[in-house]
N, C-alpha and C positions, 0 to 999 in steps of 0.2 A: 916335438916327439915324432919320429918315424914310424909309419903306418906297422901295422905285421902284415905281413906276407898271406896273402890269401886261404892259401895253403895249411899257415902257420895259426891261421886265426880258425880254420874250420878242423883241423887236429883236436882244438882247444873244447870245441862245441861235442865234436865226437868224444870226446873222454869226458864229458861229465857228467854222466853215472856214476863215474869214480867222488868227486865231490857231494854229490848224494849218498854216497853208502858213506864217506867220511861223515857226512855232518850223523850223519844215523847214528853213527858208534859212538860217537863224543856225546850225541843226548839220549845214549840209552844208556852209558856210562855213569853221565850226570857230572863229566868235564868241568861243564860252565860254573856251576856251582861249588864248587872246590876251588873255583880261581877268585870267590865275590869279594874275598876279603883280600883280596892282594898278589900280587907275581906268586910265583912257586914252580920247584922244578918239576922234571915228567914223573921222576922219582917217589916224589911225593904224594904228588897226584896218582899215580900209577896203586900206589899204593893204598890209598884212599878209596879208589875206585875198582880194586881185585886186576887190575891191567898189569900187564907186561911191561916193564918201565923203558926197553928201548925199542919197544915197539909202541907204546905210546907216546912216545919221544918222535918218533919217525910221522908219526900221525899230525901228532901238534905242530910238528914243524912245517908238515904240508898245508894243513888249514891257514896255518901265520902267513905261508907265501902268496895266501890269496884272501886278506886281509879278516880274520874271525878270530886269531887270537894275536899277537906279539910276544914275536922271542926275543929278550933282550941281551946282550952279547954276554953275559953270566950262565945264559942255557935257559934260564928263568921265564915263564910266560903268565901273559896276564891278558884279560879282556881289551877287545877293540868295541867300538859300538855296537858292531855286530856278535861279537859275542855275546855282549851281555841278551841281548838278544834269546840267548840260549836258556839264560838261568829262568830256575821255573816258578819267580815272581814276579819278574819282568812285564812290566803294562808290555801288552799284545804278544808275552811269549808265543815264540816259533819250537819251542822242547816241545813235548807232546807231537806237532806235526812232525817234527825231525826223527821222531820217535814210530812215528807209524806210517813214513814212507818206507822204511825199509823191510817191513814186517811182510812174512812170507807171502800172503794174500798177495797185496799190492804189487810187488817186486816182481812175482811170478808173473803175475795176469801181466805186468807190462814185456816182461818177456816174451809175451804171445800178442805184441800189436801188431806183426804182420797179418795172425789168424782175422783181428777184427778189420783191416784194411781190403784184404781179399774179398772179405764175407758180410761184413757192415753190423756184424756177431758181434757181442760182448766176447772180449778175450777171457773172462774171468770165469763165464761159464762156461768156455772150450777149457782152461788151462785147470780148472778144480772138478768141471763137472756140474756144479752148480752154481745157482746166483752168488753177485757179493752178499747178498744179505744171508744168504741160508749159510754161506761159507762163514762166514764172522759171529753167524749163531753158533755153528761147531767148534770155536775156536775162541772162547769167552776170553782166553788171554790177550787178543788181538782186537775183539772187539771192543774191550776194556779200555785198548792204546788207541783205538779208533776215535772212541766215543770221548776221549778227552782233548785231542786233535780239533774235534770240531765243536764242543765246546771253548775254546782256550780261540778259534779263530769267529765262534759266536759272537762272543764276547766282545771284542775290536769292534765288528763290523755292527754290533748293535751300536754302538756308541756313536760310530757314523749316519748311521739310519737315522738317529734323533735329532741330529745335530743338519739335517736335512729338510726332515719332514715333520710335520707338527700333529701330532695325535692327541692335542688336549681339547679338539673339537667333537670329538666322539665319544657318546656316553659310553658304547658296550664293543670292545676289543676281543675279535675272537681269532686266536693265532691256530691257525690249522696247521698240523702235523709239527705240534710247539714241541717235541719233546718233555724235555725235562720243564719248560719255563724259563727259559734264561732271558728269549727276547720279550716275551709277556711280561715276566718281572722288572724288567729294563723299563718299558712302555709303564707300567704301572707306577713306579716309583717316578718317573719324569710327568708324571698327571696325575695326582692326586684325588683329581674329583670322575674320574673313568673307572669302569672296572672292568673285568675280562675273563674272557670261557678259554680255558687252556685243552684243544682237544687234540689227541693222540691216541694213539692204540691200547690195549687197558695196559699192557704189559710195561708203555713205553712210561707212563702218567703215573705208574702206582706208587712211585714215591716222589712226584712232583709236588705234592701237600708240604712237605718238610721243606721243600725249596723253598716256597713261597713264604711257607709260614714262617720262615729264618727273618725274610726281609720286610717280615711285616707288612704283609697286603693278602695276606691269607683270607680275607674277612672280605675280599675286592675281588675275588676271583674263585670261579666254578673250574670244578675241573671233570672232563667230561670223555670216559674212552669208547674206541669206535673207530671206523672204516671212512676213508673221506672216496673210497670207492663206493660207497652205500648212502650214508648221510651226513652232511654235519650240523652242527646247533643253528637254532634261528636264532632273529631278533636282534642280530649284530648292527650296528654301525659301519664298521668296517669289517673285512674277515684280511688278515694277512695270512700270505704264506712264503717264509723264508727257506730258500734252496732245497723247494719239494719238486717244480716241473725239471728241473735239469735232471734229476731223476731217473726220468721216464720219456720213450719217448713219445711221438706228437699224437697219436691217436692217444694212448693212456692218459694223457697231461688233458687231452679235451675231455674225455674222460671224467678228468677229477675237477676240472671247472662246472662242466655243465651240474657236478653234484652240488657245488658251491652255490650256482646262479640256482638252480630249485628251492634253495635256502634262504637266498636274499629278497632282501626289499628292495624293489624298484630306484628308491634312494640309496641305497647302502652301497658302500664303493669296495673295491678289490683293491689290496696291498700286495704286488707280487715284489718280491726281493730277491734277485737275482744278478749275476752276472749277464753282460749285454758285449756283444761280440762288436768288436771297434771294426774300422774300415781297412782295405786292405796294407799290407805292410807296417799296420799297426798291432798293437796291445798284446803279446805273444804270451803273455800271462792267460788274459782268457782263452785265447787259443790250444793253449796247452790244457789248459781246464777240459776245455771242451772235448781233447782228446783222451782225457782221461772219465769223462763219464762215456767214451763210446767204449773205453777198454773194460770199465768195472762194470755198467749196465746198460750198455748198449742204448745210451742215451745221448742226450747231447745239451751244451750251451746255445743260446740262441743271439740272432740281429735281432735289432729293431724291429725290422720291418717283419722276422721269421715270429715275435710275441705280438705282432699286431694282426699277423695270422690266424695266430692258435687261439687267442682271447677272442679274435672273430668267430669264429668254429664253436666256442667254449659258453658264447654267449655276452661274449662283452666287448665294449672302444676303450681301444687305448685313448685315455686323455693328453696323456703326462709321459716321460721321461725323465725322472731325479735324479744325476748322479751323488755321489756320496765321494767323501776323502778316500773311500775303503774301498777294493776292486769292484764292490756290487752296486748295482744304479735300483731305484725302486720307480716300478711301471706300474701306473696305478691306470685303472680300468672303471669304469663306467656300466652295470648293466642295460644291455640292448631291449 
């Protein structure tokens, strides 16, 4: 196969924005799912989903040239692996994410990454005014597409965390800034004889009872709201926290450890769950993460050696390094 042309290949890189707002439209549409049972024309489709039938046609046929659906020489299209991808029961759907990359918030603030490159600002509070978080509070429809995005990519990457690290040595799991309970639930259901303090904000937690109590471990776990700027629960085993310090950055993140280490017991170990920034010329996934928590909160992903910093500051040794199949590695820590 003949290389492309240099030129030809960074044209390719430059235009794909364009392939992000495409996959956006297909899973706000709900595309994938119209095709689960079989090919079908754009016609049909278009129809199914309130779309324009030959501009839905122009769409499908761009995504197929770049492998997420297949048009078969009928006009007809049907799921490639990556589409199915799409559909919204799919083990590890990408809908929801595809769904709330293109939502106004996000889209915009990235429109303004020269503002955070110049300034080392959050674009998100130059291009709205305000935080992401305050901006997604005014805008429940988005935070609604948000909050299901990061559930739905939960959800994978707890599967991975288990299948890594073993928490059935720990009597008492306490997941700080757990949300809903997805990953406590995950952890409790894989250890049977553990139980677990779900804490979060009151607002975040007030209906994480019904989570739990669906899967049957309601009886296994407190659920407890509150500031992990103020305090959090004692008496843990271990305390984890999944994709809270990329957040924030490195004074707040010490911040929220040293509230942690005031908590623990000299034995009790830290679970951070996080992405971990590879070496150079690698891993452009977390790289790209990382620029996107400097656009939305003027935070950042971190190296190795940048969490074996901040947990020193925060109060703790790194021991460990875990990676996992899923982009996140888990660094577990030691109180000092």
């Amino acid at each position: 196969m003949t290389a492309l042309d240099p030129s030809v290949e960074l044209m390719r890189l430059i235009n794909a924005y364009q392939v992000s707002q495409a996959l956006h439209v297909v899973a706000f549409l709900g595309v994938a799912d119209q095709l689960k049972d079989g090919p079908r024309s754009a016609d049909a489709v278009a129809q199914a989903c309130g779309a324009h039938p030959r501009s839905l046609y122009r769409l499908l046929r761009a995504l197929a040239a770049i492998g997420v659906f297949h048009e078969a020489d009928d006009g007809e299209f049907s799921l490639t692996p990556l589409g199915v991808c799409l559909t919204s029961d799919a083990d590890g759907s990408a809908l929801n994410y595809a769904r709330w990359i293109g939502t106004q918030g996000q889209w915009r603030s990235w429109g303004d990454l020269l503002h955070s490159i110049k300034s080392g600002e959050s674009a998100s509070q130059f291009t709205h005014g305000v935080d992401a978080w305050t901006y997604r509070m005014r805008h429940p429809e988005e935070q609604a597409v948000f909050n299901s995005a990061m559930t739905g990519t939960s959800r994978s990457q707890a599967r991975a965390v288990l299948e890594a690290y073993d928490f059935s040595r720990f009597g008492c799991v306490v997941d700080v800034g757990g949300g809903q309970g997805l990953l406590l639930k995950e952890i409790l259901l894989a250890c049977p004889m553990t139980r677990g303090i779900l804490f979060d904000q009151p607002q975040t937690v007030a209906s994480a009872d019904q989570v739990l109590a669906r899967a049957g471990i309601g009886q296994r776990c407190e659920i407890v709201g509150g500031s992990f700027f103020e305090s959090v629960p004692k008496d843990g085993d271990v305390y984890v926290m999944k994709a809270i310090l990329h957040d924030w950055d490195d004074q707040t993140s010490i911040d929220i450890l040293r509230t942690c280490r005031r908590s623990m017991s000299p034995k009790a170990v830290l679970v951070i769950i996080e992405r971990v920034i590879g070496p150079p010329n690698e891993n452009p996934e977390g790289k790209f993460s990382d620029l996107n928590m400097m656009v939305q909160y003027g935070a950042l992903e971190r190296t190795r050696h940048e969490f074996q910093e901040l947990l020193k500051n925060g109060g703790f040794e790194v021991t460990e390094v875990v990676p996992t199949r899923s982009p996140v590695s888990i660094i577990i820590g030691q109180p000092m």
